[in-house]
C-alpha positions in Angstrom: -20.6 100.7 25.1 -17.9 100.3 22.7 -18.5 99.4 19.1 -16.5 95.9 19.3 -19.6 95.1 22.2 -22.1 96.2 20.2 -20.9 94.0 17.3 -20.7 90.6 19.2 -24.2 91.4 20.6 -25.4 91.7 17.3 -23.5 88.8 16.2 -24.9 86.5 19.0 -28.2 88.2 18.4 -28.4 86.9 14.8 -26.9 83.3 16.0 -30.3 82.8 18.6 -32.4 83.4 15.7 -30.7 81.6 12.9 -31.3 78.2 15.8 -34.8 79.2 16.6 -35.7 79.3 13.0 -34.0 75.6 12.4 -35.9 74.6 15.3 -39.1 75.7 14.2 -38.7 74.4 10.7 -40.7 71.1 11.0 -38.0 67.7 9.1 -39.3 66.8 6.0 -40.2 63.1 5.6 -37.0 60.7 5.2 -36.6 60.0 1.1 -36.7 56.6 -0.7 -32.6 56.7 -0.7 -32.5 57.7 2.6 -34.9 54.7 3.8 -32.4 52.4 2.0 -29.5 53.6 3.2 -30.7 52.9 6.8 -31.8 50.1 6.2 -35.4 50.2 7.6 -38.5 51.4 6.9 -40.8 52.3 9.9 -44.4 51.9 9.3 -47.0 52.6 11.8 -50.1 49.7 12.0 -52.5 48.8 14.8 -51.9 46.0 17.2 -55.0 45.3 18.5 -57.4 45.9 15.4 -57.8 42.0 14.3 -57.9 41.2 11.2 -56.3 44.2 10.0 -53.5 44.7 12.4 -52.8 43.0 15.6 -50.1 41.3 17.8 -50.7 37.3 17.5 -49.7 35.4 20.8 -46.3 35.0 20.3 -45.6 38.7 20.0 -45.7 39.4 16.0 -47.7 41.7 13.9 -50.2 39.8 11.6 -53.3 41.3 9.5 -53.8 42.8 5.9 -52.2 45.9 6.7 -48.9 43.7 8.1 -48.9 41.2 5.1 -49.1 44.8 2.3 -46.3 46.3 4.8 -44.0 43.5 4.7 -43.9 43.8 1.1 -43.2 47.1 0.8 -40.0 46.5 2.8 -39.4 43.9 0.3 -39.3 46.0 -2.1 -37.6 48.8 -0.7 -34.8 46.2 0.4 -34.9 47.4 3.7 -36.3 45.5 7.4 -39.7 46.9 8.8 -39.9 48.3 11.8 -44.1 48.4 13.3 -44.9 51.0 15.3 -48.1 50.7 17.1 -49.9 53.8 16.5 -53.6 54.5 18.3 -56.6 56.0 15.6 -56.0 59.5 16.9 -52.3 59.6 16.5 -52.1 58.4 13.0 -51.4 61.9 11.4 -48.8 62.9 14.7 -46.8 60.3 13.7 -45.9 61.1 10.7 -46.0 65.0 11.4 -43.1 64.0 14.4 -41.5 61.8 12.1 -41.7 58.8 14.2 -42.8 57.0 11.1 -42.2 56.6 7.0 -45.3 55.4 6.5 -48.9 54.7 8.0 -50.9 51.3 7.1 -53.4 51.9 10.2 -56.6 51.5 8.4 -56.5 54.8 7.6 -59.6 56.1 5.6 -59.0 59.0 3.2 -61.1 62.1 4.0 -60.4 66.1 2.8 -59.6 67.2 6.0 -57.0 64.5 7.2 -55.9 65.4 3.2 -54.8 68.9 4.3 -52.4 67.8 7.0 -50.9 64.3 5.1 -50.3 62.6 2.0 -52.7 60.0 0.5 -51.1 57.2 -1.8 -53.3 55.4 -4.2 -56.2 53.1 -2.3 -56.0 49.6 -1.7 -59.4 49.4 0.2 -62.9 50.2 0.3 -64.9 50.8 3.5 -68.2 52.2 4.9 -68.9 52.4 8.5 -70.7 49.5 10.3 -73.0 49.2 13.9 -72.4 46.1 15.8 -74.8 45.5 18.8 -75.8 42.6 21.0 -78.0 40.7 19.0 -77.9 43.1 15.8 -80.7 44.7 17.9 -79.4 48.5 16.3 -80.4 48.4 12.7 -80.5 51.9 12.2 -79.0 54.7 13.6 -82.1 56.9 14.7 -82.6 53.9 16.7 -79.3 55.1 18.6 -80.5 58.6 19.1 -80.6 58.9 23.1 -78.2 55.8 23.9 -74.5 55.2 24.2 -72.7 54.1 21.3 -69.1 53.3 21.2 -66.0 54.9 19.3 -62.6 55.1 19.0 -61.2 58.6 18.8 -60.1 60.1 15.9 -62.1 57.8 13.4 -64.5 59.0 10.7 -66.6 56.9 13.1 -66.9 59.3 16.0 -66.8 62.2 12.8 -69.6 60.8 11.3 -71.8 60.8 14.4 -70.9 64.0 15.6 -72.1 65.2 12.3 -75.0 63.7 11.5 -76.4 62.4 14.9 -76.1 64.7 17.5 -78.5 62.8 19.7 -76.1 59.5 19.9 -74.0 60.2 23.2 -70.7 59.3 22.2 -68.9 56.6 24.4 -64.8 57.3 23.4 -61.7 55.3 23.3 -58.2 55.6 22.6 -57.6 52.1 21.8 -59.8 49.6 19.7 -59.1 46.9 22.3 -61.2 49.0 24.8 -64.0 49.7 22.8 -64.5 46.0 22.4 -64.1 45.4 26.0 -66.4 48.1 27.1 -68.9 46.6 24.6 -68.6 42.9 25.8 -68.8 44.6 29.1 -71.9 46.4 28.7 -71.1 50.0 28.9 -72.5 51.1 25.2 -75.9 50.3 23.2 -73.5 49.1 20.2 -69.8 49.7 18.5 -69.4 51.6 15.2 -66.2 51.6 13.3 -65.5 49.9 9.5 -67.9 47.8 8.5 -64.8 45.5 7.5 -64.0 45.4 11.4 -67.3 44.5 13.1 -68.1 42.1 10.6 -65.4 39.8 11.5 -65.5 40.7 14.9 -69.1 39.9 15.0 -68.3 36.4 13.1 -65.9 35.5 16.8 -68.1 36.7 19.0 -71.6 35.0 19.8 -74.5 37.3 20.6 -73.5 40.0 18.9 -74.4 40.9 15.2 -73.7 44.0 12.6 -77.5 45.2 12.1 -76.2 48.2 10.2 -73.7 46.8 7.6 -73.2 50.0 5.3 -73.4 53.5 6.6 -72.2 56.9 5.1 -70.1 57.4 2.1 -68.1 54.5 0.2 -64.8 55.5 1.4 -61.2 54.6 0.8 -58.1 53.3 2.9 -55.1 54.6 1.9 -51.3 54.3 2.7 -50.2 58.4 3.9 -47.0 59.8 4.1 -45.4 63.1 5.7 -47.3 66.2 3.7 -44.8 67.0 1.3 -43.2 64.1 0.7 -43.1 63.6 -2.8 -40.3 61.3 -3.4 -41.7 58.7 -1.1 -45.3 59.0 -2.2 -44.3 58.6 -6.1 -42.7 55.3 -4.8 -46.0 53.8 -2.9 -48.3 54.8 -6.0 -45.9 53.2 -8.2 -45.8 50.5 -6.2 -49.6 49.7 -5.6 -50.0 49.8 -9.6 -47.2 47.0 -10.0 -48.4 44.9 -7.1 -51.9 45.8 -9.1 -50.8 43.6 -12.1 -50.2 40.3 -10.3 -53.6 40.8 -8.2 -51.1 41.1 -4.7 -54.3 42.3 -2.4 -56.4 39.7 -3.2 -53.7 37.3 -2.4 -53.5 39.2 0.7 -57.0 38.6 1.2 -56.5 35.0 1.0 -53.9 35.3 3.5 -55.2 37.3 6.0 -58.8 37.4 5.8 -60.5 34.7 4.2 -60.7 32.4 7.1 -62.2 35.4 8.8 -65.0 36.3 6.6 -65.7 32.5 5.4 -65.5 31.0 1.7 -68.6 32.8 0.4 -67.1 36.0 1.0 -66.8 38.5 -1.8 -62.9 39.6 -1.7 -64.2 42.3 -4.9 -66.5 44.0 -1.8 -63.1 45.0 0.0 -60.2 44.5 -2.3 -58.5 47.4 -4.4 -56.2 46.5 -6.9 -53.8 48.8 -8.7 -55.3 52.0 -6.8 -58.2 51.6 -9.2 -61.9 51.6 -7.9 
């Protein structure tokens, strides 16, 4: 073969790999200047977890996480753009880059640490049972019996860990694991205890008998591991909306008439990323 051959093999050689290695290397997350300059920031919430996140009947996005999300885009200058995301997808989403940023009730834990970014908290949770009648007060009590949970929630972790007895009943969508408990098809429902109690409060015949389980955790905006420019932005952000008490307003907006005038906003509320 003659040299020139040789050469342009080599050449084209060196060409495959230089593409395989740019497709291989995974995007970084967009910047804060390059969310501006498109104009819109995509954020990924729930549509079906009421309060929190959920499409109202004429077709928009409503909840805490929507009313804190609308205001980042304020800030930023830029429209939002919602993208419903499922429990299980919530670290995909921004790994694929099909999302700046995700508001999806999305408790802070080490492991989902290693493969995102947590801003600064503007929640507090535990986990919470709901079950006809509040008839589960405890969860020995659900050892040998069905209990309901969404995939990919400290939830179904939780249970897996610590109760190995409880046969897990899994969803992809929170919508179905209300269904299947009006329906029937589990002993009781455990997700935040922020979510079953006001679901609870709309639905007769069924009561949270466990209102506190596991650690105090947090919910936390997350961003693309790595992306520093936009994370610097949020934190900055949730200590200025800190100062003028913006998630307690939000609480009065979104969830007060859920949770009824004697509620404690102070139980729930985080303000300036500050516990």
């Amino acid at each position: 073969m003659k040299k020139s051959a040789l050469v342009k093999i080599a050449a084209a050689a060196l060409a495959l790999v230089s593409v395989s290695s740019a497709w291989a290397k995974p995007k970084p997350g967009r910047t804060v200047a390059q969310i501006q300059k498109s104009k819109v920031v995509k954020i990924a919430v729930f549509s079906d977890k009421k309060p929190f996140g959920y499409v109202d009947e004429n077709g928009a996005y409503q909840g805490y996480d929507v009313y804190f999300a609308n205001r980042i885009a304020q800030d930023l200058g830029v429209k939002v753009q919602f993208v419903p995301v499922e429990p299980a997808a919530r670290v995909e989403v921004l790994e694929t880059n099909k999302v700046d940023i995700v508001l999806a009730n999305f408790t802070f834990t080490p492991e989902r640490a290693e493969k995102v970014d947590f801003a600064l908290p503007y929640m507090k949770v535990a986990l919470g049972v709901v079950s006809p009648n509040g008839a589960i007060t405890s969860p020995e009590q659900l050892n040998g019996k069905n209990l309901i949970v969404a995939k990919g929630t400290t939830a179904e972790t939780y249970f897996t860990e610590n109760y190995p007895e409880v046969n897990l009943i899994k969803f992809d969508l929170y919508a179905d694991t209300y269904t299947a408990l009006l329906q029937g098809r589990g002993d009781a429902f455990s997700t935040d205890n922020t979510e079953v109690l006001a679901w609870a409060i709309e639905n007769p015949g069924f009561a949270v008998g466990i209102d506190s389980l596991g650690n105090l955790d947090t919910i936390n905006p997350a961003v693309k591991k790595g992306n520093t420019d936009l994370l610097n932005w949020l934190n900055a952000e949730i200590e200025k909306l800190g100062e003028e008490n913006f998630f307690h307003a939000d609480y009065e907006a979104t969830l007060r008439d859920v949770y009824g005038a004697e509620s404690d906003a102070d139980s729930l509320v985080v303000e300036g990323g500050k516990l």
